[in-house]
C-alpha positions, -999 to 999 in steps of 0.1 A, spaced: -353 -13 766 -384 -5 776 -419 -23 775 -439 -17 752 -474 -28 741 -476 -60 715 -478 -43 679 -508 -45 657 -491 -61 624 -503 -55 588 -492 -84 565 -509 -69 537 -498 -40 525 -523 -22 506 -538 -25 537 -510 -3 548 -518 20 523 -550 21 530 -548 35 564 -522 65 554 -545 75 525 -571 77 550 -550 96 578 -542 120 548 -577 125 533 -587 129 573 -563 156 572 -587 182 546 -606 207 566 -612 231 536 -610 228 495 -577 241 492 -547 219 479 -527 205 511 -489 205 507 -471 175 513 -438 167 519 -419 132 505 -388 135 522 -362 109 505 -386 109 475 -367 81 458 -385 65 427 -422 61 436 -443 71 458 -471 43 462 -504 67 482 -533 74 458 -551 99 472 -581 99 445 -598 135 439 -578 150 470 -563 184 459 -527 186 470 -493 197 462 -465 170 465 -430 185 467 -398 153 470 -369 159 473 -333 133 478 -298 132 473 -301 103 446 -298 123 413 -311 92 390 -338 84 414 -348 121 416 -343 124 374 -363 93 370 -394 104 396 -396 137 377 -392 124 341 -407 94 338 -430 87 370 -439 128 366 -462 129 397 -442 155 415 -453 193 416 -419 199 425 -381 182 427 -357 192 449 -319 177 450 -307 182 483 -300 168 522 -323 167 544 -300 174 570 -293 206 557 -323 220 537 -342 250 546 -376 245 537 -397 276 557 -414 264 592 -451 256 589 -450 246 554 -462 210 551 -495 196 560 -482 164 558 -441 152 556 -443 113 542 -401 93 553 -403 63 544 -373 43 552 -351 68 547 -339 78 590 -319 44 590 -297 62 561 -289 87 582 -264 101 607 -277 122 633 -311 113 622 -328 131 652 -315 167 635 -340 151 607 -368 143 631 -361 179 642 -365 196 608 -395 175 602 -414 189 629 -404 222 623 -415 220 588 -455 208 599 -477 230 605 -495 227 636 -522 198 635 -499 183 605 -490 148 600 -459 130 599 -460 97 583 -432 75 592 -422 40 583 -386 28 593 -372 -6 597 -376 -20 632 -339 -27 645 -354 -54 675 -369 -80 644 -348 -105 634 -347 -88 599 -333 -57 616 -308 -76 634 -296 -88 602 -292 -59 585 -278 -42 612 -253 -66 614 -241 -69 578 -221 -51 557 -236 -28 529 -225 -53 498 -244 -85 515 -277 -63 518 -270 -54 476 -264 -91 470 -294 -101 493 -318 -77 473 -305 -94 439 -304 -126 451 -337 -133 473 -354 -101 457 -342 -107 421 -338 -70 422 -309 -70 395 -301 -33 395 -300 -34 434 -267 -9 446 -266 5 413 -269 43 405 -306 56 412 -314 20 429 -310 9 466 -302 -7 494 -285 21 504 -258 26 534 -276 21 568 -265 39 600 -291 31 627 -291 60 654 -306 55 686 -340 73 668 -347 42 647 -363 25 671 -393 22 688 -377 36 724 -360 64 698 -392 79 683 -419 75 716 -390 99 734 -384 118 703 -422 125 701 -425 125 742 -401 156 742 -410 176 712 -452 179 715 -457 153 684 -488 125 694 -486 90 680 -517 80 672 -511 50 650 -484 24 656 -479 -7 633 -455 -37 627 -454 -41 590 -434 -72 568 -410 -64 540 -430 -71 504 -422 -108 497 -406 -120 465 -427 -137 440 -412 -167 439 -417 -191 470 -383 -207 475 -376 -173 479 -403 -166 503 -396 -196 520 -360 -187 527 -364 -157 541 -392 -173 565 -370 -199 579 -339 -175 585 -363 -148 601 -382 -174 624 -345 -189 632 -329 -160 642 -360 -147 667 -358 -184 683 -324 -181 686 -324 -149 703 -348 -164 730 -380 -140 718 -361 -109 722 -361 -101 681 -394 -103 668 -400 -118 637 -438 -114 631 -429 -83 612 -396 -64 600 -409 -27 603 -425 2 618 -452 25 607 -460 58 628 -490 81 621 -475 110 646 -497 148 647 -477 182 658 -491 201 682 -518 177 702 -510 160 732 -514 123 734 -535 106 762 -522 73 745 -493 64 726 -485 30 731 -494 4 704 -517 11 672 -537 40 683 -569 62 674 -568 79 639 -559 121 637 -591 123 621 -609 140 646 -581 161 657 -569 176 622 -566 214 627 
């Protein structure tokens, strides 16, 4: 594995959204509506991006999530049910492409990364949150079947339609990519700069036996694994920009703001 600098970790996470908002607004160099990408659109998207013009195409291979985002949520310009894998949306489309926690559902999720890329145009965003396999929650989840993450989301979530149609967890794959060694080389090799890097916590559930649980088996796990599995935060956040060349990209970094094209 290779070293990398400590993480800046958001607990809060409108905090989060706060800072992609920002990146996104940062992005507007004229008054015309930016397109943006939500690639595994799922249910909701949480950004407000206040008087900002902009076009917001999703698009997923849940059909109920997808009929449910477009008929009742109804903040998509456009629905599309497809793979990403597979799609052909035209190169340079997207000012910004928005994944979050989608790659770790994928096989061959570098072909994604790939099409991501090629969709942006050049000064674009990609905006990129993924679970961190190295935390202790990744571990976990990594190393449990698909019907103990369903009954883990019902039973320390109280999600009750978890694993049902149009509802995750879904099946997890975790290529090499989803990582922090996977997207630094992914980026390294294909001319996309990381300019914000972040170690973000899973939303906690309301009630506090519930948040106390998943304290104690997260902080017993990382002991037990001698430090190696962190378990100050369960995720990863990426601001990444085609087409400008990094002098930094370790850590949290500077914001694209004075390099949007």
């Amino acid at each position: 594995m290779i070293k990398r600098a400590a993480l800046e970790t958001i607990q809060d996470s409108r905090l989060c959204i706060a800072k992609l908002e920002q990146a996104i607004v940062s992005r507007v160099a004229d008054s015309r509506a930016i397109e943006i990408l939500e690639a595994g659109c799922g249910r909701q998207w949480d950004l407000r991006l206040g008087g900002l013009p902009y076009r917001l195409t999703g698009i997923d291979l849940d059909r109920e999530a997808l009929d449910y985002r477009l008929h009742v949520v109804k903040d998509l310009h456009e629905g599309i049910l497809g793979n990403l894998s597979d799609h052909d949306f035209r190169d340079r489309q997207f000012d910004v492409v928005y994944s979050a926690f989608v790659l770790e559902h994928i096989e061959h999720a570098d072909k994604v990364m790939r099409q991501f890329a090629r969709w942006l145009r050049p000064g674009g965003l990609l905006i990129l949150a993924i679970p961190d396999p190295d935390s202790a929650y990744g571990f976990v989840t990594r190393m449990t079947p698909h019907w103990f993450h369903v009954q883990y989301y019902r039973r320390i979530y109280g999600f009750k339609d978890a694993g049902k149609p149009g509802f995750g967890p879904y099946k997890t794959h975790y290529d090499r990519l989803v990582s922090r060694d996977g997207i630094h080389e992914f980026c390294a090799r294909n001319d996309l700069a990381i300019f914000a890097e972040y170690g973000t916590r899973n939303g906690p559930p309301r009630q506090a036996w519930r948040k106390t649980v998943i304290r104690v088996a997260t902080g017993a796990i990382a002991l037990l694994s001698f430090g190696r599995l962190a378990s100050k935060h369960d995720n990863l956040l990426y601001i990444i920009q085609k087409g400008v060349r990094a002098t930094r990209n370790q850590g949290s970094a500077q914001s694209p703001e004075n390099n949007a094209s």
